[in-house]
N, C-alpha and C positions, 0 to 999 in steps of 0.2 A: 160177818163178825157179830157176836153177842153183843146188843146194846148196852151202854155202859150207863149207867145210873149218872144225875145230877149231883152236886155237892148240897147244893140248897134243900134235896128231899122234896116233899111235895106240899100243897098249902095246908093240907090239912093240918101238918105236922107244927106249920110255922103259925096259925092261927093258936093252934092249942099252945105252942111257947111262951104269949102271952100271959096265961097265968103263972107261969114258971119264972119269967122275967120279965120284968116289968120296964126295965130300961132297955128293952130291946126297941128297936123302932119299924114297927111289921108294915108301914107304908114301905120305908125304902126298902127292906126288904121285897114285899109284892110288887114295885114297880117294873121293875124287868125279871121276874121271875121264871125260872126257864119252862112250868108250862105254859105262860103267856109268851114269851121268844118261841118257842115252837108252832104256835100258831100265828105268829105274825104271816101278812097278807095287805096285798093291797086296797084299801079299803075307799079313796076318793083320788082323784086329779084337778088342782088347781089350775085354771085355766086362766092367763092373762098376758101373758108377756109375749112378745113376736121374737124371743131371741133364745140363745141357750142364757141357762139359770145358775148363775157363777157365784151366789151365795145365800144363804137362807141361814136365818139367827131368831130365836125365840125371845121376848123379854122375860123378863125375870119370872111373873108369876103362870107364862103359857098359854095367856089368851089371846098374843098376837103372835102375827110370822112375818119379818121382813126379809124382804129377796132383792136380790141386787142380778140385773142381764147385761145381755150383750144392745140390747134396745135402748140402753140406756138411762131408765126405769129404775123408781125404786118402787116396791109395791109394799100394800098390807093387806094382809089378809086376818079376816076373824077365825078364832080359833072352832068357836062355839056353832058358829052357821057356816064353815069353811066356804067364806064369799069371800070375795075384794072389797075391802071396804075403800082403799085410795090407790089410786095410781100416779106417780109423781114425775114429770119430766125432769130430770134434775140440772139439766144442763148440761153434766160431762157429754164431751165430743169424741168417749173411746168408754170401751167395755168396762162395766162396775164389776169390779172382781171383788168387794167386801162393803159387808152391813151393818150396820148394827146399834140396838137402838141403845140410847145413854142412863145410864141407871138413874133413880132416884129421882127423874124426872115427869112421871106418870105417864111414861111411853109417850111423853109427848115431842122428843128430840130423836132423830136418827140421823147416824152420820155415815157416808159414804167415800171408797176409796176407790180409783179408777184407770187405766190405761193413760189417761193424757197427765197423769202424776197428779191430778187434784183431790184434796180432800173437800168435803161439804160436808154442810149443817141444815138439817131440816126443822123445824118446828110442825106439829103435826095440829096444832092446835091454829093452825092458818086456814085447815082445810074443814074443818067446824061444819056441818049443815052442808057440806058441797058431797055432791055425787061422784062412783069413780071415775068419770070423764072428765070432770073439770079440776084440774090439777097443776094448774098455771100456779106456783110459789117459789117465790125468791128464795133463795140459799139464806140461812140468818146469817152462817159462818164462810168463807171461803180463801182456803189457806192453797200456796200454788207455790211454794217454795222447794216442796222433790224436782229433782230432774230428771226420775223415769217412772217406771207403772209403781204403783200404790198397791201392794198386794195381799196385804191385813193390817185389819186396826183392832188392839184391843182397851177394853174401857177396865176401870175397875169397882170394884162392887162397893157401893156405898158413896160414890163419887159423882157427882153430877156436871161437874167442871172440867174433866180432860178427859182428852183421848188421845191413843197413839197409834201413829202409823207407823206400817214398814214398810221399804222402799226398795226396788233393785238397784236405785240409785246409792245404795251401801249404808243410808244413814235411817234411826229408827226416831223418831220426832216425837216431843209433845208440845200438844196443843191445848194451850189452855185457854177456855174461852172467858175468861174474865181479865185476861191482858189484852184480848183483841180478839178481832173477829174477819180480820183478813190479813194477808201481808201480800208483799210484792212479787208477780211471777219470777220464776230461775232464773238464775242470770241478769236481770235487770241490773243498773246500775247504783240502785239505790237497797237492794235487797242485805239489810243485815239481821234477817230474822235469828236470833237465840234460841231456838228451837230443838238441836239436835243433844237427844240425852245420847245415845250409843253412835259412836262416827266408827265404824267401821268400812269404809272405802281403800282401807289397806290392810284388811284383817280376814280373809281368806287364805286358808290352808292347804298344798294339794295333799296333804300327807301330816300325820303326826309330828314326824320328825323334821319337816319342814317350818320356816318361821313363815307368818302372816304376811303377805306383800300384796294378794291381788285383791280387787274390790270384791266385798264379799255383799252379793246381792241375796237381799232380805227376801224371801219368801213368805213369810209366817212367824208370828210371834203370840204368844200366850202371857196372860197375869194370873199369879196363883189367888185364887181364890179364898183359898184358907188366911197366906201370906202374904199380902197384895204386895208386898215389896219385893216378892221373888218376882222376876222377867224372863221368860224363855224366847229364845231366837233361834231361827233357823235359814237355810238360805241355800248357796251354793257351792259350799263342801259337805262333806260328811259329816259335819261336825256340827252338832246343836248346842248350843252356849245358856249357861242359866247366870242373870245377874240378879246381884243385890241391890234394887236402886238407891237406899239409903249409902253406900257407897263408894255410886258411880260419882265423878267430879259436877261440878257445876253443868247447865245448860250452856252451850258455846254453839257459831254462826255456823253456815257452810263454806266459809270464806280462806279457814285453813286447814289442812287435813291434823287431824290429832292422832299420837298413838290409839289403836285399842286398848282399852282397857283392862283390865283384869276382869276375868270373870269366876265363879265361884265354884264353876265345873261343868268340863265339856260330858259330853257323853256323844257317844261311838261305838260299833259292835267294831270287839276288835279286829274282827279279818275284815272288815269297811276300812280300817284305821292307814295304813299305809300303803294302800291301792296308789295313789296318786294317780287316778283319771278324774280328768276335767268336769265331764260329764256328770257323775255322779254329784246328787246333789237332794237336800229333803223339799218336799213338798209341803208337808205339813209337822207341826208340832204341838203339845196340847198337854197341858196337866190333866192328873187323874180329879176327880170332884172332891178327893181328901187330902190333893196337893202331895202327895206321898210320893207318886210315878209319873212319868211321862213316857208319852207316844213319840215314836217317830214315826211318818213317813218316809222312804224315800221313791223319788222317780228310777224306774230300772232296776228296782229292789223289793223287797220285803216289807213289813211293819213291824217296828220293833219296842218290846218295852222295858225299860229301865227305872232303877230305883232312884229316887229323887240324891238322900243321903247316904253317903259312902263310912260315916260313923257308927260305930259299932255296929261293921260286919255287914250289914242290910245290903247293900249293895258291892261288888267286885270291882277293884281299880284295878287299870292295869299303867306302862308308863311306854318309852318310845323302845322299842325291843322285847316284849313280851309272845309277841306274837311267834314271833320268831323261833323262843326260847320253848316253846310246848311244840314246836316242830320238830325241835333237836333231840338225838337219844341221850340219855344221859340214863345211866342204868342207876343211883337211887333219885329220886325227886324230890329237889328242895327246892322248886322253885312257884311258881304263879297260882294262887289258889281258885280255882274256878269255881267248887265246890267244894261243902264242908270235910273234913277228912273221917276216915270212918269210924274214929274214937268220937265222932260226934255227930253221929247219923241219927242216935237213938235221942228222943227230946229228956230231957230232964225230967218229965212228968209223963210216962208212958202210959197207953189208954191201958183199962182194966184188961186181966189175962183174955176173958173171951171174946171179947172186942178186938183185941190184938191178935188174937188168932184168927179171927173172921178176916179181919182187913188182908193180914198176911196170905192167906188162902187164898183171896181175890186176888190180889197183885201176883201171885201164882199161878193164877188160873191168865191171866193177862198175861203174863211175858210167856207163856205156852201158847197162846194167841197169835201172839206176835210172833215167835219162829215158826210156828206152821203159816201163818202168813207170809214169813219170807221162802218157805220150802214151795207155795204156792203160788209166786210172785204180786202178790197183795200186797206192795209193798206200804199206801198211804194208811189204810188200816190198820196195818202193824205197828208204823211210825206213832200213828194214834193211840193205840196199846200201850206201848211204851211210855209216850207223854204221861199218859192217865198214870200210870208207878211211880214214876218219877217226878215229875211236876202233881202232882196230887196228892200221893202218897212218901213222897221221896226221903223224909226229915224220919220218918216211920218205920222205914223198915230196915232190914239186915244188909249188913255190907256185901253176904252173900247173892241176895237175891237182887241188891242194887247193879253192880257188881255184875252180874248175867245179861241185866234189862240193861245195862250201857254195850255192854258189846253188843244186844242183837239191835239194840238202835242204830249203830254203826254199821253193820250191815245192812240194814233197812232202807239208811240213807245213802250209801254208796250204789246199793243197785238202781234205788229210784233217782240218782243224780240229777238233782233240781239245784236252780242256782244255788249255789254256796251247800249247797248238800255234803259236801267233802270236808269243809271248813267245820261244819255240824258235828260232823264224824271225830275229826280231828278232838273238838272236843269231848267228845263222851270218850274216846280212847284213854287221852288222859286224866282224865276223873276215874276210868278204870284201874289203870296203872299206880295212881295213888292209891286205888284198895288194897291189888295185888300187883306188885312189880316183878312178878312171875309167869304174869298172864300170858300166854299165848297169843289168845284171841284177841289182845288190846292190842298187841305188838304189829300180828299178822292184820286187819283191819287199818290201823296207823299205816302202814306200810302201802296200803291199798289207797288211803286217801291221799296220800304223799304223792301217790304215781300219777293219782289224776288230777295233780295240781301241777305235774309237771316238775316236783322238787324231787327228783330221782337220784341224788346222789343220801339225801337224808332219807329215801324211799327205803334204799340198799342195806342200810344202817340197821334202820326197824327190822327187816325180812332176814334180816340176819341172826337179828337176837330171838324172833318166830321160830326158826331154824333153830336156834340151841335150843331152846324152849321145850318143841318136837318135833325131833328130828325124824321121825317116820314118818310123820305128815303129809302127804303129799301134795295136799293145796299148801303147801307152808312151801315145800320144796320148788312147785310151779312157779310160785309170787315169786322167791327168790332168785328164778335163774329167767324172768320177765323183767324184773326190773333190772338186774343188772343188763338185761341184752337193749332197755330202753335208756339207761345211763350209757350203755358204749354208743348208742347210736346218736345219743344228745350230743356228746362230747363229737363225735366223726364229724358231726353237722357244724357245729362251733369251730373246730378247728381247718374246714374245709372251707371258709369266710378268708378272704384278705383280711380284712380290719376288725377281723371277731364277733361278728356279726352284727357291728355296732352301727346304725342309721351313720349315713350322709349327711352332714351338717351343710347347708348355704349358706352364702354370704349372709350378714346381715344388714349390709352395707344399700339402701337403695332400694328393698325389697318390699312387693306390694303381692300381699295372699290374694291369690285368685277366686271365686267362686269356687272352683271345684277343690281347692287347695282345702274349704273349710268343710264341703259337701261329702267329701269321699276320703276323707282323712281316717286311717283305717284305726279302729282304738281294740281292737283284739277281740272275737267273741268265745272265748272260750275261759275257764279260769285259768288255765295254765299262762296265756297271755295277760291277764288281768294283773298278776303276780309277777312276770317278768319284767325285761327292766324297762326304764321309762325312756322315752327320746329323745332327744334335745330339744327338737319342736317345743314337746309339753313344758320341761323343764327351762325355757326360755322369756323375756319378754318382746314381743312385737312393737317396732315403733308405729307398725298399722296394726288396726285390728276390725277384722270384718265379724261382725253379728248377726249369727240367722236366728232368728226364734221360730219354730218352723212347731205348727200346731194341727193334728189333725185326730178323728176316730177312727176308730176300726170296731166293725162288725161283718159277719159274715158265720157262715159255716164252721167251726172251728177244726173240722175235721181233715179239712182243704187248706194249701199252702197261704199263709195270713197276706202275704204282698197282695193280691187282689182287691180283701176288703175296705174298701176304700168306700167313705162315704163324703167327708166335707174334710177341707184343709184348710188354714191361710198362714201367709208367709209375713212375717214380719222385717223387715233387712233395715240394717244399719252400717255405716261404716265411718268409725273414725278414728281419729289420731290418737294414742296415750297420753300424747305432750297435748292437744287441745282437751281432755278429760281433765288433765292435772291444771293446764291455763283456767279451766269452769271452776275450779274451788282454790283458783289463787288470789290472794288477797292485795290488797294496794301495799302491802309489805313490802312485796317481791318474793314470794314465798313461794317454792319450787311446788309445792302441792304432794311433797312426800312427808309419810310423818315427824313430828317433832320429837327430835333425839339425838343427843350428844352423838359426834363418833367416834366419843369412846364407849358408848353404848352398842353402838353397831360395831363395834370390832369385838366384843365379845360374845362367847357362842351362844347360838343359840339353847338354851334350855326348855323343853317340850314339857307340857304339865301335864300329871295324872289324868286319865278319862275314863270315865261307869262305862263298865258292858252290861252290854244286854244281858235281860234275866229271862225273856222269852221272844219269840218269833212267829208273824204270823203270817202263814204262804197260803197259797192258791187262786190270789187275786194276780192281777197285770197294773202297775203303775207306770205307762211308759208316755201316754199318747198327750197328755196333762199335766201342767204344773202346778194343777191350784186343786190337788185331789186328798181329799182330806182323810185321815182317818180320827178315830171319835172313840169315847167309853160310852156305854148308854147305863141309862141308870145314873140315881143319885149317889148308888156303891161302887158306880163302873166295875161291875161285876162282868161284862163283857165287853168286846170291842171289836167296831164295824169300820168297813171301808168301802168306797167305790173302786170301780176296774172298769179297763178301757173295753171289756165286752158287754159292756150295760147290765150289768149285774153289779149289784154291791152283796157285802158277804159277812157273816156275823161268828165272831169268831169265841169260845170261852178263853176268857184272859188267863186263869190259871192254867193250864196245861195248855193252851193254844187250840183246842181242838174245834174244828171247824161244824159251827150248829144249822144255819141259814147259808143258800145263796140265791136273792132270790132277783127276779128279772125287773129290772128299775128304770130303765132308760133302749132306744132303741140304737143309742152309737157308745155311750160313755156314761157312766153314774161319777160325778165327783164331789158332792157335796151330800154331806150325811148326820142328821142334827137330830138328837134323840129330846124327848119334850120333856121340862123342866120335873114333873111331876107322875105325869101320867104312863104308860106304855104303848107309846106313839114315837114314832121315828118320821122326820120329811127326809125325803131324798131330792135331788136336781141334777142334771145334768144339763147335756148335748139337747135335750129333746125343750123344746120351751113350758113345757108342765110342769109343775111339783107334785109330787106321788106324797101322800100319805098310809101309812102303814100302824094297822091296829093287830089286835089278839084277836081276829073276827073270823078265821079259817073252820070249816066244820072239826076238822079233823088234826091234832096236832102232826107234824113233821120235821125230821132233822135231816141238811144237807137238800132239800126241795122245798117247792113251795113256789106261789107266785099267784099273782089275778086272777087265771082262771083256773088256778087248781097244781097240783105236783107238775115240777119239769119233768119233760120227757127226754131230755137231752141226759144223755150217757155224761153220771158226773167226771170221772176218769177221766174224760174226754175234755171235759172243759178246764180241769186242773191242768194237765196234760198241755191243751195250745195255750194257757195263760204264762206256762212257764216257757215253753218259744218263743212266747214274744220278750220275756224279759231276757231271753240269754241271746236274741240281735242288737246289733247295735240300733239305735236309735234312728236313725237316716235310712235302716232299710226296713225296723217297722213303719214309717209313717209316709214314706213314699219310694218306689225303687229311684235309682238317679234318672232313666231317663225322663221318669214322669215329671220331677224336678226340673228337669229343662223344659220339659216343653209346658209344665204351666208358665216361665220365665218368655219362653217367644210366643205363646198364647196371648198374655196378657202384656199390655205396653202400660208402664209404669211411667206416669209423666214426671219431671222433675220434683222434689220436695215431697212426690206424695207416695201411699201406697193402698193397693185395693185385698183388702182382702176377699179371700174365696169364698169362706161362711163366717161360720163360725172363728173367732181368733180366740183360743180358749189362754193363752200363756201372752 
């Protein structure tokens, strides 16, 4: 495929705009400029740490880097001489998973968040004239009030007095250091720290249309930058939450559980939206640098980006049934706007005639790209094609040639069937169908992604109205007399069930989940399962509940079946009671430890609130092996966005059309942390491997989609988009170890009472 030109143009262009505008600002501009992103390469490795490198955060103006490991270590490193200038023992007794130094301080404060649920405070100005070996200093601050891992803490700009953590223990804290500078470990008897602004221990979702009940463990939180009183949370549903802190109620103990709160807007891609598996869950979350957009991570997914405000138009809401609703035929379409309609495709201020005719020509020349790409089975190219018209040019051009480029995306993405590829399709059909609700090709396509979602009776519907459409067709006539032979044979299947195919419910009376009860619990690898219906199991509460947090990498061959690659694992297990979790935040009240609410509040139904879908999507990476895997905007414009993948490669994606620029080799098991420099065109990476890689514009030769240390990969990219999307469409237990291997690190290793060993690395 013809290389397709940058939006930014080239510097010559953007130096000379200078005198043309003078309010432009040509640093941010040139800081990640794409022919500086094309020559990104590895330029040095920090050497320090004996563990894998679980977080790295720049201060504000780029001349430090502090990293938090598995050693336990907080380190700093000089920007200017990339040395170590300290190495800190911190005391935590479990892996530092977050860093970060305290604004407005003269980088003289870093606080740290960690596995044994502590937070710490450092003063940097202890270690004065000492060398990086001598690093014996006292915590100034030390707060031990979570009662599980600690797994970001965000500060806010211009503040030099708080920080907050986020907790899997459900609650997101702050800490201000001028009411104090310790409080009493969890559960102590005297512990009534006021600490928790977000109590979320009953505010997990498995589903939209489901109410908040189960503890919704914090993974990741963000401060808007612009706004510092916007809050982003993320954790262990689908669902990422933005608060208002001015707001939220007062600070309150862990001593009762509170409602959640209102928040100001979920955001969710909507085929994520009513999945209701357990599993799924964000890793990471993060505002754009202009507070506009946010990132999602999730584990076993995608990267996804959404608009911050859903106020005039900028972003797409949708509510609990929408999804549903652009599945259904309804032959005219009044319903879910996903995309503007095509009385409103052309902007209000059209570029000059020959300008518009050039652009139009190219986006011509691209969606003809794009179908011989799919006549060629080239299908990510073409998918890329497409992007470029649509996400790039899309607001521009004819409803006509809009209109073509969504159905040959739809086909693009149905043959290359990557996860949620179908759900992709899904949508562009119906952005089609509102151009032309005559279409053929939207109908026949819909009908296709229906069938491999397993909803075949709405498949039949579509392939039907294909069929009126044109009726001499004969792929229109195939699809039709396919699906309907895979509806009679759904139905045979369903009605050949005693109890209609509905799971066996057990007692709940007495009942204790066995090890392999939570190991081998089968959660469907295919989308058609993903979509059907849920079990009683999920849909239940356990008065046990057993905990594996089961962490490992993978690399290897990608070309080879992935169960093999095995490099480091460790196993985390826990087991306890609901009613002794509810007894730990019950108060001398007597307070059951469910939240605070009339019931007659609870007898009334529940109402699910609006949530932003995605406005784009970024694939080819693997998020499955890690829960603490970030993805990032680099640049002060976040003009693009990067992510680590569990094949030690991280991956540099353009935010506007998604198309994938950089992948390049960053770790030898796993890349999970990815932090682009305040200023300059430098990116640190961390992972699995105990180094930090530094990454400059220093390559002889620019390149897109290769690149690395010692020159272009030679790995077949195809090939590695290709096993990254394997691993994300297994289930989780059988990428990260088959079962037996599972057992027998269990009779391998003898786990004494109260304790546990891990293998290496514990990355989650």
């Amino acid at each position: 495929m013809e290389a397709v030109p940058f939006h930014d143009g080239n510097i010559h262009d953007l130096i000379e705009s200078r005198c043309l505008d003078v309010r432009q600002d040509v640093n941010h501009s040139l800081q990640m400029h794409s022919s500086l992103v094309r020559r990104l390469s590895q330029e040095t490795e920090l050497e320090g740490h004996q563990g894998c490198v679980n977080s790295i955060a720049w201060n504000s103006r780029g001349s430090l880097l502090v990293s938090g490991s598995d050693d336990t270590r907080i380190n700093i490193w000089s920007y200017s001489s990339r040395k170590l200038l300290h190495s800190i023992e911190t005391g935590h007794c479990a892996n530092i998973f977050c860093t970060k130094f305290v604004p407005e301080t003269s980088d003289e404060l870093v606080v740290s968040g960690a596995g044994d649920a502590e937070v710490r405070l450092f003063n940097l100005s202890q270690l004065s004239g000492r060398g990086p070996e001598d690093n014996a200093v006292p915590p100034s601050a030390l707060y031990q009030c979570h009662t599980r891992r600690v797994k970001k803490l965000a500060v806010e700009v211009g503040n030099p007095n708080v920080v907050w953590s986020a907790s899997e223990d459900g609650t997101l804290r702050q800490h201000d250091f001028r009411e104090g500078t310790s409080c009493p470990p969890a559960g102590s008897a005297h512990q009534e720290c006021r600490n928790i602004l977000l109590d979320l221990r009953s505010g997990a979702k498995k589903s939209l249309a489901d109410p908040p009940k189960q503890t919704f463990a914090l993974k990741s939180c963000d401060i808007s930058s612009t706004r510092p009183h916007l809050l982003l949370v993320g954790g262990s549903d689908a669902f990422a939450r933005l608060y208002d802190r001015r707001m939220l109620p007062p600070l309150t103990s862990c001593r009762k559980r509170t409602s959640p709160p209102p928040c100001v807007n979920y955001f969710c891609p909507m085929h994520l939206s009513d999945r209701g598996r357990t599993s799924l869950h964000l890793t990471h979350v993060t505002f754009s640098p202009d507070g506009e957009e946010v990132l999602l991570s999730y584990s076993g997914e995608h990267v996804y980006l959404m608009n911050v405000n859903h106020a005039g138009g900028s972003a797409v809401q949708y509510t609990s049934g929408d999804a549903s609703k652009i599945m259904s035929f309804i032959p005219i379409l009044n319903g879910l706007e996903l995309q503007q309609p095509a009385s409103s495709v052309f902007r209000s201020r059209l570029p000059k005639r020959r300008k518009a005719t050039a652009m139009h020509e190219k986006c011509s020349r691209l969606t003809q790209i794009a179908e011989k790409s799919l006549e060629e089975g080239n299908f990510y190219h073409g998918i890329e094609a497409c992007n470029e018209v649509l996400d790039g040019y899309g607001r521009d051009i004819g409803p006509i040639l809009r209109h073509d480029c969504l159905c040959t995306r739809a086909a693009l993405l149905l043959k290359r069937n990557w996860k949620n590829d179908a759900h992709m399709a899904i949508r562009d059909c119906y952005n089609a169908r509102k151009i032309d609700n005559s279409s053929f090709r939207a109908h026949y396509y819909m009908s296709e992604a229906l069938s491999q979602l397993a909803k075949h009776k709405e498949a039949v519907e579509f392939a039907m109205a294909a069929h009126s459409l044109a009726p001499s067709n004969p792929e229109v006539t195939a699809q039709l007399e396919s699906v309907k032979r895979k509806l009679a044979a759904a139905e045979s299947e369903r009605n050949g069930k005693p109890n209609d195919g509905a799971p066996r419910s057990e007692p709940r009376g007495g009942r204790v989940l066995s090890l392999s009860d939570i190991l081998y619990r089968s959660e469907g690898n295919s989308e058609a399962s993903q979509d059907g219906p849920r079990s009683e199991r999920e849909d239940s509460d356990y008065d046990e509940e057993l905990e594996l947090d089961f962490e490992t990498s993978i690399s290897g061959d990608e070309e080879q079946d992935i169960e093999p690659n095995i490099l480091h694992g460790s196993v985390n297990l826990r087991i306890h009671r609901r009613s002794d979790s509810s007894r730990e935040v019950e108060g001398a009240n007597g307070s059951c430890g469910s939240p605070s609410s009339s019931s007659q509040n609870e007898r009334l139904p529940y109402q699910p609130a609006a949530v932003i879908d995605m406005k784009q999507r970024y694939v080819g990476h693997c998020n499955v092996g890690t829960d603490i895997k970030q993805a990032s905007f680099l640049g002060q414009r976040g003009e693009y966005v990067a992510s680590g993948s569990d094949d030690g490669r991280w991956f540099i994606w353009e935010k506007r059309t998604g198309r994938l620029i950089k992948m390049l080799q960053g770790d030898e098991a796993v890349v999970n942390c990815v932090q682009c420099h305040p200023s300059d065109c430098v990116v640190a990476t961390s992972g699995i491997d105990s180094t930090i890689k530094l990454w400059t514009p220093s390559a002889s030769v620019p390149s897109i989609v290769a690149g690395g240390a010692a020159g272009p990969e030679t790995a077949n990219i195809s090939s590695v988009l290709s096993a990254n999307q394997r691993r994300l469409s297994h289930n989780r237990e059988t990428i990260l170890y088959s079962r037996s291997e599972i057992l027998e690190h269990f009779r391998m290793h003898e786990f004494t009472e109260g304790s546990l060993h891990p293998f290496e690395c514990a990355q989650s």
